[in-house]
N, C-alpha and C positions, 0 to 999 in steps of 0.2 A: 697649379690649376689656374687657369684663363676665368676672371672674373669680369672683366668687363672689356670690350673691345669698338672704337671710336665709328658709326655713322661714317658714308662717305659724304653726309651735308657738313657733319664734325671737322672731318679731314679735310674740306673743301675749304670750309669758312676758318680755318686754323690760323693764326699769324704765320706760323711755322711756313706754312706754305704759301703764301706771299710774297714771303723773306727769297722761298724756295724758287720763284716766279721770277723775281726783281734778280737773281743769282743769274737765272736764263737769260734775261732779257739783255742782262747789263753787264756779262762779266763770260756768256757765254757757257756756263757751268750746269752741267742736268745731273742729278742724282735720284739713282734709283731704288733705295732707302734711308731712311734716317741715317742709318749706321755709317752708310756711304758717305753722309754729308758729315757726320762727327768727324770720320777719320780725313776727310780732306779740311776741316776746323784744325787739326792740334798735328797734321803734315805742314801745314803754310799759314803758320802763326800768324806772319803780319800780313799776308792775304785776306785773311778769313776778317781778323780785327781792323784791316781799314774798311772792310765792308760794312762794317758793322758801323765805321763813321760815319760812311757815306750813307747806308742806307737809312741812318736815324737825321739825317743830315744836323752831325754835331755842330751848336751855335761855337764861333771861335774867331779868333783873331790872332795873325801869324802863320807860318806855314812850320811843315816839316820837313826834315828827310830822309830820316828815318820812320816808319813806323816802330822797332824799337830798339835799342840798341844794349847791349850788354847780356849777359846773364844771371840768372838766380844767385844768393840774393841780389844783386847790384842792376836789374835789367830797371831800365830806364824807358816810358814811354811816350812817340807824339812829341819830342822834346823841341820847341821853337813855337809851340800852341799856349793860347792861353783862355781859360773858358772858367764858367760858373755854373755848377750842379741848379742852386736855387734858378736860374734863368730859366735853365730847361722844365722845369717844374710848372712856373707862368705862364708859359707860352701855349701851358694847355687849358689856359683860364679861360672859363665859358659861365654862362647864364642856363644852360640848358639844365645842370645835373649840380649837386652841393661838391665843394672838393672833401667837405670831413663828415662823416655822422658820428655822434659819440652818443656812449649810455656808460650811465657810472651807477653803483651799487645804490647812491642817494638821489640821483639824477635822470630824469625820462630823458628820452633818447630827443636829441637835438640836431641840427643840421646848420652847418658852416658853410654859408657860399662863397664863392671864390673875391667877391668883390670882399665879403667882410675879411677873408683869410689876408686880403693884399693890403686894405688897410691897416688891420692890426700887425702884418708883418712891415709895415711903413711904419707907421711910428713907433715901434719897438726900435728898428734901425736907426731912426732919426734920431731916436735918445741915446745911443750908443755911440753914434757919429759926435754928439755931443760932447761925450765923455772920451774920447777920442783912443775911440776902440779901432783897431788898425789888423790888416791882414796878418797873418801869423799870429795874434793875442789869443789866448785860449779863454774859452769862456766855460765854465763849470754848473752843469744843473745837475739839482736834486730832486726831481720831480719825476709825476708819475705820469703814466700815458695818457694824456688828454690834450684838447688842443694846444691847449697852451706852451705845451712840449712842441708841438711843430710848428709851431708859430715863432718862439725864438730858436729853435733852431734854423728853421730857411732864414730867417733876421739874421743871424749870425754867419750863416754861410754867403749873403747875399755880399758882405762886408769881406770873405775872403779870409774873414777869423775861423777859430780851430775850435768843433763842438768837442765836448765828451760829457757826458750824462751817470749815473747811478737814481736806483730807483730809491724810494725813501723805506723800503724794506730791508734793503742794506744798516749791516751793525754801523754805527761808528766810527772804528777801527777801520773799517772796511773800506769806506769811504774816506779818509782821509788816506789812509794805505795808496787810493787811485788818484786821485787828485793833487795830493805832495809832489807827486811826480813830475806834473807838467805847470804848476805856478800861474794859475788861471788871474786871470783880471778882473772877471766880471762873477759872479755867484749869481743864481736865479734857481730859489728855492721855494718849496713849501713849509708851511710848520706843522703842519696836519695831513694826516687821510686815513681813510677808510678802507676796510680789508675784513671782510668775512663776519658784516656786521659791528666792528667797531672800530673808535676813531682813536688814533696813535696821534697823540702828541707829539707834535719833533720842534718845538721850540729851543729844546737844550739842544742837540744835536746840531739844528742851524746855527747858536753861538758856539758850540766848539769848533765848527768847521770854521768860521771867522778868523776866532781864534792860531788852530793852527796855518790856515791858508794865510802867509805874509802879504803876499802878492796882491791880493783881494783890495782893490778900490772902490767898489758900487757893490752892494745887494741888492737883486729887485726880488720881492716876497710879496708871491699866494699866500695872503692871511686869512686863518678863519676866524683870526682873536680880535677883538674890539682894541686892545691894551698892544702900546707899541711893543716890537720886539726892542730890549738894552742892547744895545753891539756899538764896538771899539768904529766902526766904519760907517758910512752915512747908507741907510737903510729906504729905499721908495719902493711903494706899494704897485702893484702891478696894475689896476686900474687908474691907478696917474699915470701909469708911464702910456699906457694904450688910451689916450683920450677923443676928444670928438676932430680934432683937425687931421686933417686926411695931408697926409706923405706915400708918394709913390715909390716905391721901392727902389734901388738904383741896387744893378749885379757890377761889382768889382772881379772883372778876369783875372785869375792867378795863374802860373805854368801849369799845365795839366799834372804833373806828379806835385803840386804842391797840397798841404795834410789838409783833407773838408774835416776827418772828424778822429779823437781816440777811442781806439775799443780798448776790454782788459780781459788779462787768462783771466781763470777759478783762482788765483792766489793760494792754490792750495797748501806749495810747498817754499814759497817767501812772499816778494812782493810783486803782486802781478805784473803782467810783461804789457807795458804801454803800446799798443797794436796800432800801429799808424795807417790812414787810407789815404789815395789820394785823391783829389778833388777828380781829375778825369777818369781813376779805376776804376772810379766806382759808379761812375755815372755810364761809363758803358755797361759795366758788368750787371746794373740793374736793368737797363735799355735792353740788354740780352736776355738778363734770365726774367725777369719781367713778364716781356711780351711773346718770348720765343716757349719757357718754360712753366708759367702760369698759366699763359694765353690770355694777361691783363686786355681786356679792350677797352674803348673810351666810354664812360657814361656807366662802366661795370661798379659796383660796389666789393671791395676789396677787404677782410679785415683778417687778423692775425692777433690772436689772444696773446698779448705781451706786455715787459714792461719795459723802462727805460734800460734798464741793463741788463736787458739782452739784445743781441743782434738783429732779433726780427723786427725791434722796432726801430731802428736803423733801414732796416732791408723792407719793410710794408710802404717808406716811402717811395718804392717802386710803383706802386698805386699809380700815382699821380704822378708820374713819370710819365705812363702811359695814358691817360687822359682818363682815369678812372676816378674814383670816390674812396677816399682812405676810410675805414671804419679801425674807430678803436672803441675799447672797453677797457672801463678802469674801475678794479674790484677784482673779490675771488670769485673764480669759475664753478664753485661749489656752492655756493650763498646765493638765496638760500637754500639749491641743492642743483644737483646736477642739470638739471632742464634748463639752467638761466640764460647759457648762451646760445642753446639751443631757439628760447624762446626769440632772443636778440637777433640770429637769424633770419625768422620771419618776422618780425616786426619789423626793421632795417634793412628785410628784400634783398638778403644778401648772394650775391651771386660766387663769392673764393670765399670760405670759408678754412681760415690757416690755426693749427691748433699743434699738439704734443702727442709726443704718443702715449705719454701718460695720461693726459685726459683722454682718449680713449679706449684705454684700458679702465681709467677710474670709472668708466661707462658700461662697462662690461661689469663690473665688479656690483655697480649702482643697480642693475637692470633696466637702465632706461632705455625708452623706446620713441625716440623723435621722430619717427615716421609717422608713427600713430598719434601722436599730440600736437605736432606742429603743421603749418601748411611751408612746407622747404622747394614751393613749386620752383621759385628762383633763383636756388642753391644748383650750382654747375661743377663747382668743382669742392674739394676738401683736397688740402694739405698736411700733412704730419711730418715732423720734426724733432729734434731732439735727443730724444734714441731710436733705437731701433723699433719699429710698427712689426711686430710678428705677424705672421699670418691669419690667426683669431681675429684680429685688429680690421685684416682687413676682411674677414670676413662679416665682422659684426657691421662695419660701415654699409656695406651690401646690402646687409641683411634687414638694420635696426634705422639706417639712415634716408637712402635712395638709392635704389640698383639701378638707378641709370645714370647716377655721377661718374665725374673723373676722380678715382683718387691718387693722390700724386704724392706719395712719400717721397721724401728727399733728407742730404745730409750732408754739410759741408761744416764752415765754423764760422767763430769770432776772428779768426784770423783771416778769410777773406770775405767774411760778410756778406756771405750768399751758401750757393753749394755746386761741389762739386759732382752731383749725381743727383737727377731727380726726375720729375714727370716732362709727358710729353705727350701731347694730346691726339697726336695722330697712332701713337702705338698700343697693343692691349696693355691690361693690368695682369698682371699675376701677383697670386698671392704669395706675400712676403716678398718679393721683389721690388727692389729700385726700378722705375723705367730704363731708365738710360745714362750714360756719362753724359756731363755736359756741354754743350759748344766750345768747341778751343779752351776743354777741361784735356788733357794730355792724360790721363789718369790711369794705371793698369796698377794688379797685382803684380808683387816682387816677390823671390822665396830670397832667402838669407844673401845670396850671391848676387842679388839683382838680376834674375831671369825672370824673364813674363809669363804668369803664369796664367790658364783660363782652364776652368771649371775645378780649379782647385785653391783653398784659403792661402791667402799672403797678404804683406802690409801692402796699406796705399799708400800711391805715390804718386807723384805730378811730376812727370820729367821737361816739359816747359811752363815757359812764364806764363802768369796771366796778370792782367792790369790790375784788378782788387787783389794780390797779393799786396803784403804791407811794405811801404817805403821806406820802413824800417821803425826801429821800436824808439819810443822818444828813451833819452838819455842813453842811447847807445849805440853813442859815433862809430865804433869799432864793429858796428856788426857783430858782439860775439854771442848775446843770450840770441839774437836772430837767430845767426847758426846754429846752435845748439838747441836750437827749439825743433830746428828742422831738416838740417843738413848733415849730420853727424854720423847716420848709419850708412848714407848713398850719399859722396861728397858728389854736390852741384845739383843732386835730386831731392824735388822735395819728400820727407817721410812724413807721413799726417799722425798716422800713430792710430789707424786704424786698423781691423786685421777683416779682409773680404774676399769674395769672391766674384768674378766676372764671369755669369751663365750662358749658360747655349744661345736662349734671349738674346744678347749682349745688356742685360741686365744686371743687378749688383744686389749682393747679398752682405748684409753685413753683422760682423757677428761678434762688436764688441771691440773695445781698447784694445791691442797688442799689448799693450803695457801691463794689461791686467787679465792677460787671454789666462786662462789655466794649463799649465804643466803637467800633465799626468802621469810619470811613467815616461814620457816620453813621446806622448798625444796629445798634442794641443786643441782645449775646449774652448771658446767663445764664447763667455759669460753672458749672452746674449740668449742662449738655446738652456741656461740654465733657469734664468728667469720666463722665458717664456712657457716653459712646464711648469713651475713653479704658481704662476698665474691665476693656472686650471683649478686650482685649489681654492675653494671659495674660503675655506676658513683662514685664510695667509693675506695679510693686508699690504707685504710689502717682503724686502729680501733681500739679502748681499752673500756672497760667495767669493772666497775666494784659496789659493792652495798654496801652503807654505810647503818649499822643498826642504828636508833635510839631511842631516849627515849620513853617508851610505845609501844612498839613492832611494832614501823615504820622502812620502810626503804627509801632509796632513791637509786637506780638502774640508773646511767644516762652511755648511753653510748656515747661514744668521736670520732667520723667519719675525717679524713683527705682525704677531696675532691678531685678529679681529676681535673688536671690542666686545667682551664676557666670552671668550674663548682660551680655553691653556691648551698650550702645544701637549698632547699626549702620543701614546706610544701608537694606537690607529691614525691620527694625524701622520705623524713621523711614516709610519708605513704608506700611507697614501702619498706624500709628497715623493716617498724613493720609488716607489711603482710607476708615480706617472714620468716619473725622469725617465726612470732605466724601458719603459714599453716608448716615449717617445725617441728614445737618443740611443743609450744605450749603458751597459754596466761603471764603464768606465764614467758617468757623466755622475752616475752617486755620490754623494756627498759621504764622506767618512764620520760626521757627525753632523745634528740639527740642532739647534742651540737657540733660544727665545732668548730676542734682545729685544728691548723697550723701544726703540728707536734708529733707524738708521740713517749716516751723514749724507745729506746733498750740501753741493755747492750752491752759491748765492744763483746763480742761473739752473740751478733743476737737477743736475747731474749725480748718480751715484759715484761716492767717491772707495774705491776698493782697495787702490794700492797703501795709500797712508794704513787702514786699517792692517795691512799685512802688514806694514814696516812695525807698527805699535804690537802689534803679533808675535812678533820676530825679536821684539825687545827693543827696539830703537826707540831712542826718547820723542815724544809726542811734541815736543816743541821745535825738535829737527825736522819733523816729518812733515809737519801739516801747520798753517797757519789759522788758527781758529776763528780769525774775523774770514775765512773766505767761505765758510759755512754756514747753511741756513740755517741750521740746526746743533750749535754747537757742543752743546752736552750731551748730546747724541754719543758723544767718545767715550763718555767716561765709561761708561757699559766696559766698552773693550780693552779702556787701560785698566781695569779693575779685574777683567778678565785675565789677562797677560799677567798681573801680577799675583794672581792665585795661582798660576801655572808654576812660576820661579820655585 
């Protein structure tokens, strides 16, 4: 169903079409739909992507001649260039609009102009130039979404050094697990924050990381304590290092594939896979999805509910790429209840509002009604991410939000730090639909053989390069966990490891992990369509599923319900949850059994985790299967080992 479809003032004023205009003007090229132009994008790779230089006119120094040279994983971009992400960031520095607004759960909302952001990102720099922080040095934060986070990072990028970040809701383990890896120089942490009304201490946690981090020469520490922190290392406070003398930032050009920042998997099943980007992927790829695929414009207010260790706050400094206003928030999105960031919206005139699709589902669940409470006159667009936005999702947005937004579901990864399929402002909405593949996103369904398939489920795949692909994974020169993350099933094709569909639209349906689709008989389910019935069910707070096959072509299918508070799963419950499956889906989508577990695993970025709980299922030991620091909720398991061993 067609929910919403773009004004021709919409389509007129689009980047998209501008882009579309400067194509004509400059290169000769008319296209007479989107689609048109996707598929001459991911036909003439390095056509499409020099355009994409030229049209942002990348700052640089050197020539090329290649646009790029090799193939996946080994494709090499722009190679004789040499440029700085943070430059392009400055260049969109003005007086007219703030580059940051932040609100924290403790904190009224405040406004960073670009003059204060270039100072404090100057003398950050100058202190690190001091300490004789050099390009390639990795520098390691532990901090949460707030300026101070963007602040040393464009400081760190301006220097040509290597960010990688965890939030301070990360176990421990977890963090040390990501950071071991790459032998950081520099540490820039918090000892404290705040989450859902109360404040976590992380004083110990910052001296174990000390501790294990060798490499570690400087601490700079957000303190909220009066009382120095003890550590083996020399320890400055983050208000001396940012003081009153003004330093102008200077950008160090490095080769365009050399590393701006580390991402990490879920660590679910060892130790996460060090994600490498490079300084020029990513700075087009943001330049691209940005302003082609948000419709960033200058002066826009920008924000994305996130934290340091996830992608999108990586990916929101797209923002200001584009000459927009970054909005962050740092705190729970539920504290003190659903309406907070709703209120944050209007109050902060926010025009991209980028969220999960779990929070708006948790908004369906809440019954909130931002339309009727808030004034979101300046609200243009909503984003969701994450997983999958069911169709409810978007009807509720429609319904509960503003029916004359864009909504732009979309969904790529940590592994190239954007996405591969998402909105696009000049085309309709349909519900439960992705808009579209992305520009010189190469992307189709596969069925087992590698045939393309359309209007029917197969895995994703990328069958060319793209520049935010990773330059490969730190500590591994051989390329082999690269491969084998992604090359394995289609040699030289990428497999994401999702399982979708490409619609009549040329839209995108997605319906869940491959990894974790369900087996049924011999019918593959998309644990996507299991949970989104499952939803409907007010009394169910949450859910996982999943389908052991066993000896002589049985399975066993049970799925796993976490009850609403002063609710037990009973035998009307059970029957209503199989009725709304089998009248949405169909017989085969039943669960063989409903089972009330206390708790179910996400990884430290949000994600349900299915397959470990099959393996624990199935009898595999739980410390083979799943690494318990990459869980938010790590006791969440014992339920199912406890389960599994009352089965034996």
């Amino acid at each position: 169903m067609q929910l919403w479809s773009p004004s021709s003032e919409t389509i007129q004023q689009a980047n998209i079409t501008h882009y579309q205009q400067w194509l004509h003007e400059n290169k000769q090229l008319l296209f007479e739909s989107y689609h048109a132009l996707w598929q001459w994008s991911v036909d003439n790779t390095e056509a499409f992507w020099k355009s994409i230089w030229e049209y942002f006119d990348v700052i640089h120094e050197g020539n090329y001649k290649h646009v790029l040279q090799g193939s996946m994983p080994h494709a090499r971009w722009f190679e004789g260039t040499r440029l700085n992400y943070a430059e392009h960031v400055f260049r969109k520095a003005n007086d007219h609009h703030p580059a940051i607004i932040f609100k924290s759960e403790s904190e009224p909302i405040q406004e960073i102009s670009w003059r204060s952001l270039i100072q404090q990102v100057g003398s950050l720099q100058h202190f690190l130039k001091i300490y004789n922080l050099q390009a390639g040095d990795r520098v390691a934060a532990y901090l949460p979404g707030n300026p101070e986070a963007t602040t040393a990072f464009l400081a760190v990028n301006a220097l040509g050094a290597v960010w990688s970040s965890c939030s301070p809701d990360f176990g421990t383990r977890s963090v040390i697990d990501r950071f071991a890896q790459i032998e950081p120089k520099i540490l820039i942490a918090v000892d404290s924050y705040q989450y859902g009304g109360k404040i976590f201490d992380k004083r110990e946690v910052v001296q174990e990381l000390i501790k294990s981090l060798p490499g570690i020469e400087r601490v700079i520490l957000l303190s909220a304590h009066d009382t120095p922190l003890p550590s083996s290392k020399p320890v400055v406070h983050w208000k001396d290092v940012i003081g009153e003398t003004i330093y102008t930032p200077e950008f160090v050009r490095v080769p365009f594939n050399h590393p701006i920042w580390i991402l990490y998997s879920s660590g679910t099943t060892g130790l996460p896979k060090a994600i490498t980007h490079s300084q020029g992927g990513i700075l087009l790829e943001q330049l691209k999805y940005g302003t082609f695929h948000n419709d960033f414009k200058p002066g826009e207010r920008c924000f994305w509910y996130t934290t340091t260790g996830w992608m999108m706050w990586n990916y929101i400094h797209s923002g200001l790429l584009a000459g927009g206003t970054m909005v962050l928030y740092d705190g729970s999105p539920a504290y003190p209840d659903m309406n907070e960031l709703w209120k944050f919206a209007q109050d902060a005139g926010i025009h991209h509002f980028g969220t999960s699709a779990g929070f708006i589902l948790a908004n369906i669940k809440a019954s909130t009604h931002p339309a009727q409470n808030f004034d979101l006159r300046a609200l243009r667009s909503i984003s969701s991410t994450g997983s999958t936005l069911p169709p409810e999702g978007f009807d509720w947005v429609y319904k509960e939000v503003k029916h004359s937004l864009w909504l732009a579901s979309m969904s790529g990864g940590t592994d190239v730090c954007s996405a591969f399929v998402g909105g696009m402002p000049t085309l309709p909405v349909y519900a439960g639909e992705i808009q579209c593949r992305a520009l010189g996103c190469s992307l189709y369904a596969f069925d087992e053989t590698g045939n393309v398939l359309t209007g029917q489920v197969g895995e994703m795949v990328i069958t060319r390069p793209m520049p935010s692909m990773p330059v490969y994974f730190w500590n591994d020169p051989e390329y082999k966990r690269y491969t084998e993350s992604y090359f394995e099933m289609y040699p030289g094709i990428w497999r994401h490891g999702d399982w979708i569909e490409i619609t009549s639209h040329e839209g995108v349906i997605i319906y869940g992990r491959s990894d974790a689709t369900l087996n049924r008989g011999g019918v593959r389910i998309g644990t996507s369509e299991i949970y989104r019935a499952v939803d409907k069910v007010a009394e169910v707070k949450d859910s996982l599923i999943i389908c052991i096959e066993k000896e002589g072509g049985e399975f066993w299918m049970p799925l796993f319900v976490v009850m609403q508070e002063n609710i037990a799963l009973s035998a009307d419950i059970k029957k209503k949850i199989n009725t709304t499956i089998r009248n949405d889906y169909s017989p085969r989508h039943v669960p063989d059994e409903i089972i009330a577990a206390p708790d179910i695993p996400y990884t430290i970025s949000g994600k349900k985790t299915e397959t470990p709980v099959k393996k624990i299922l199935m009898g595999k030991d739980p410390k083979e299967v799943i690494n318990a620091g990459a869980l938010k909720n790590p006791s969440s398991l014992d339920f199912f080992i406890r389960l599994q061993q009352e089965k034996v």
